[in-house]
C-alpha positions in Angstrom: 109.5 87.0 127.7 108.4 86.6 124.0 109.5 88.7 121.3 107.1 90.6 119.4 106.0 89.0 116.3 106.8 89.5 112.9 105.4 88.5 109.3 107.4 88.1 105.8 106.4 86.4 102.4 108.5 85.0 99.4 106.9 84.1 96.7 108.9 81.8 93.9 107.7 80.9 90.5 108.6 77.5 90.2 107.7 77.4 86.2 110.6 79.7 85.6 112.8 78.6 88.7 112.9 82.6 89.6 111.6 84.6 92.5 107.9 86.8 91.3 109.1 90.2 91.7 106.8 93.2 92.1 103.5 91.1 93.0 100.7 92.8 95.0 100.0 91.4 98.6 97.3 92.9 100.9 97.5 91.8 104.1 94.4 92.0 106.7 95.0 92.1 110.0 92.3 90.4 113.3 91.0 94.3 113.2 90.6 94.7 109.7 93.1 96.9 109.4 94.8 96.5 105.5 98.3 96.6 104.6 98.8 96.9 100.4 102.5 96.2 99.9 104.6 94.4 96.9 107.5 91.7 96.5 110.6 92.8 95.7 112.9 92.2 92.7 114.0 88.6 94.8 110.3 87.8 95.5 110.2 88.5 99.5 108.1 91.4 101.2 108.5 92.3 104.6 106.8 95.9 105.0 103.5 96.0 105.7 103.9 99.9 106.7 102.7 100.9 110.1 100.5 97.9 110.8 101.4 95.8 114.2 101.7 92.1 113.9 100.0 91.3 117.0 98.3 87.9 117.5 95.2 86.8 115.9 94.0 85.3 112.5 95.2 87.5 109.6 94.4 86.9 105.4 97.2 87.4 103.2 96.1 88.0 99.6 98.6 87.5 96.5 97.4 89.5 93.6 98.4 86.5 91.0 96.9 87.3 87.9 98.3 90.4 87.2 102.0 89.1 87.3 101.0 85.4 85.7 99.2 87.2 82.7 102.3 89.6 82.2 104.6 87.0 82.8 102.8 83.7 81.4 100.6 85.2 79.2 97.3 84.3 81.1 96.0 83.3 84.6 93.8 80.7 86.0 94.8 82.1 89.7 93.4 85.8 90.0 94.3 85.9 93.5 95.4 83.6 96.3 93.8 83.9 100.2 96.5 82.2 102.6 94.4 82.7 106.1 96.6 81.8 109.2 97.0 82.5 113.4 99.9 84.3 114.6 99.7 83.3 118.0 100.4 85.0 121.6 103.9 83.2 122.0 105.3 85.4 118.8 108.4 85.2 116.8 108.8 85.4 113.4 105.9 84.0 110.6 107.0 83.4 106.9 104.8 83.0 104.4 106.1 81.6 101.1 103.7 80.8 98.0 104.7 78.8 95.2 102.7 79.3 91.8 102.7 78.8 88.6 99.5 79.5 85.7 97.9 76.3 87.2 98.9 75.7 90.6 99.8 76.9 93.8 101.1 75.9 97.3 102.1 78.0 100.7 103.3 76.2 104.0 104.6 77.9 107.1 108.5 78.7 106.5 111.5 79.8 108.6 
């Protein structure tokens, strides 16, 4: 039997070394079905309220530009669209997103 899946996001600065605390994430589900939620002070989110991870091909946007203006002063980023599958066999997804004013990456983490 599989267990149920389940979603989480870091998301690290890597110009200042530090996790980006209090970024906006909206997460879409297969359905359509939107989750607003935020990082916390270490950079991870994990609530996405009442929505069920369920399988299926989900957006997660990173509202960027409003913490890299506030932190570094501008943004070439506005947002970030990370698009994945959460697939049928479930367990546990993590999303983590790297950015800085100029550049991003995301892979699948543990």
């Amino acid at each position: 039997m599989s267990k149920a899946p389940s979603l989480s996001s870091h998301v690290l600065d890597t110009t200042l070394g530090k996790p980006a605390a209090n970024m906006q994430l909206i997460l879409t589900t297969p359905e359509g079905n939107i989750a607003h939620a935020q990082t916390d002070a270490d950079g991870r989110c994990n609530q996405w309220g009442e929505l069920a991870i369920l399988p299926g091909l989900y957006q997660l946007r990173f509202i960027t530009g409003e913490y890299l203006s506030a932190t570094h002063g501008s943004a070439f980023y506005p947002f970030v669209d990370v698009h994945f599958e959460i697939t049928k066999e479930g367990g546990h997804y993590h999303i983590p997103l790297l950015i800085s004013p100029f550049g991003f990456s995301s892979y699948r983490g543990s």
